[in-house]
Every structure is written in C-alpha cells, then in structure tokens.
N, C-alpha and C positions, 0 to 999 in steps of 0.2 A: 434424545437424538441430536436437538440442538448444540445440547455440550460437547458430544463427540465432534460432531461438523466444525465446532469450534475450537476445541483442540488441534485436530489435524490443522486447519487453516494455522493456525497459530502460532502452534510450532514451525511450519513450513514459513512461512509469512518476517517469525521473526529471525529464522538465520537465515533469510533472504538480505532482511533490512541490514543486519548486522554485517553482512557481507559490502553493505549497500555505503556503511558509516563513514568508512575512510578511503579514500582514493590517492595518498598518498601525501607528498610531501607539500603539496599545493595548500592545506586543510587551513596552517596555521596562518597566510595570508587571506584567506575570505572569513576567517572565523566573527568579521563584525559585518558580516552583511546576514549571516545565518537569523538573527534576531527579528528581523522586517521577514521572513519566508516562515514564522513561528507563529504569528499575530494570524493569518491565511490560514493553517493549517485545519483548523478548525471547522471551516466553512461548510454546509454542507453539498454544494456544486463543487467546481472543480477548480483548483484555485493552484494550478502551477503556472506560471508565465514561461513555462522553459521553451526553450527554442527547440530541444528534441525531439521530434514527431513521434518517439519509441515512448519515450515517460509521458509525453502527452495522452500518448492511445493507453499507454497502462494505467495513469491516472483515471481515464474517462473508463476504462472498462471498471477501475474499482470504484467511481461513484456507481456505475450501473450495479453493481455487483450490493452495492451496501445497499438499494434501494429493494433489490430482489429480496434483501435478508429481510428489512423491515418489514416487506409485502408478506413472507413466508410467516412469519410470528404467528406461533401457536399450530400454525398444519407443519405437521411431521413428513407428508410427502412431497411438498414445496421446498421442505430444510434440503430433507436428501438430495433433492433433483440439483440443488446447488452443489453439490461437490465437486462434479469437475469442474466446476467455473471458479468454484475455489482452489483445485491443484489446477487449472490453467494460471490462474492469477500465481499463483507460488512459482512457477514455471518462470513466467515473465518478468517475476521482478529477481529470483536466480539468477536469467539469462542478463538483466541489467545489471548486475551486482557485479559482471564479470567482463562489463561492456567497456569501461575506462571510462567512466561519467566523470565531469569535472565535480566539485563540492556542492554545488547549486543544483544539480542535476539530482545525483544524489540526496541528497536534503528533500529534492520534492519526492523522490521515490519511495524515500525512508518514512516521509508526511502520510504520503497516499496509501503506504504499508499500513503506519499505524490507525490510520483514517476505519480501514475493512477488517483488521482485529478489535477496535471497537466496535464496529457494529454489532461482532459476533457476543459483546460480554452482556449479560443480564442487565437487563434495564429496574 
C-alpha cells in the first residue's frame, strides 16, 4: 500500500518539481547562489528562508506531511489516510510551478519537493 501511495505522490510531486526548475531566463544569473540553498535541503525542519508566504506554507505543510509518513510506517490505514494530503501537496506545488517564482523560490520548492518523495522511498 505504502508503494502505491508512493508512486502516485511521486509521479505527481515530480512533474510538479520539474515544472518548478526553470523560471526562465533569470536561472543563469543566480546559478552561484543555488549551492548555499543545497547544503539546507537536507535538514529535517524547515529550511527555506524564502520571503514567499505560499513556499513557506508549502514547505511547512511538507515537513508535516513527511512526519505523518514516518508516524504511519508499517499501519496500512494511516498510509492510506495520507493520500489526499499527498494530492493536496501535488496540487500546491502544480499551483506554484505556474506562480512565476524567481530561481530561489523555486529551488526551495523543488527542495521541499524532493524532501516528501523521500520520505516516501524504503528505508
């Protein structure tokens, strides 16, 4: 049950991100500040500094999100109950994907993406 939950997230989650990658022609002047928002990503709280209240609340909803996943490990009815908070989360980073986020914005959306399709892969 876990794999499927994790699939769909997955798949949704990463042509989100992918949407999320490029904002246009801005990319190639911040391409050396991307490396300091790389070393963060990792973290397991919340680690965007962005000024946008929209990636801010998406990021914090996908820390809660990854923490729900941990909680659930092993009950099959806790995985399920996660699913629409997983197609919410695929929703909200769609809807940012298509927001005009500058590079830095992005970069944390695309972080906080990858941050909640880890949580879903087999430990």
């Amino acid at each position: 049950m876990r794999r499927v939950l994790g699939a769909f997230l997955i798949a949704g989650l990463l042509m989100g991100a992918a949407a999320c990658g490029s904002s246009g022609g801005d990319d190639a002047k911040k391409s050396d500040t991307t490396a300091a928002s790389d070393s963060s990503s990792s973290d397991s709280k919340s680690s965007t500094d962005s000024s946008n209240a929209d990636v801010k609340a998406y990021c914090d909803a996908v820390d809660e999100y990854v923490q729900k996943v941990k909680d659930a490990e092993g009950d099959a009815a806790k995985a399920a109950a996660l699913t629409d908070e997983a197609k919410e989360l695929t929703d909200k980073a769609s809807a940012l994907s298509t927001a005009g986020l500058d590079a830095d914005d992005a970069q944390a959306v695309a972080d906080c993406t990858k941050k909640s399709t880890d949580a879903l892969m087999p430990s």
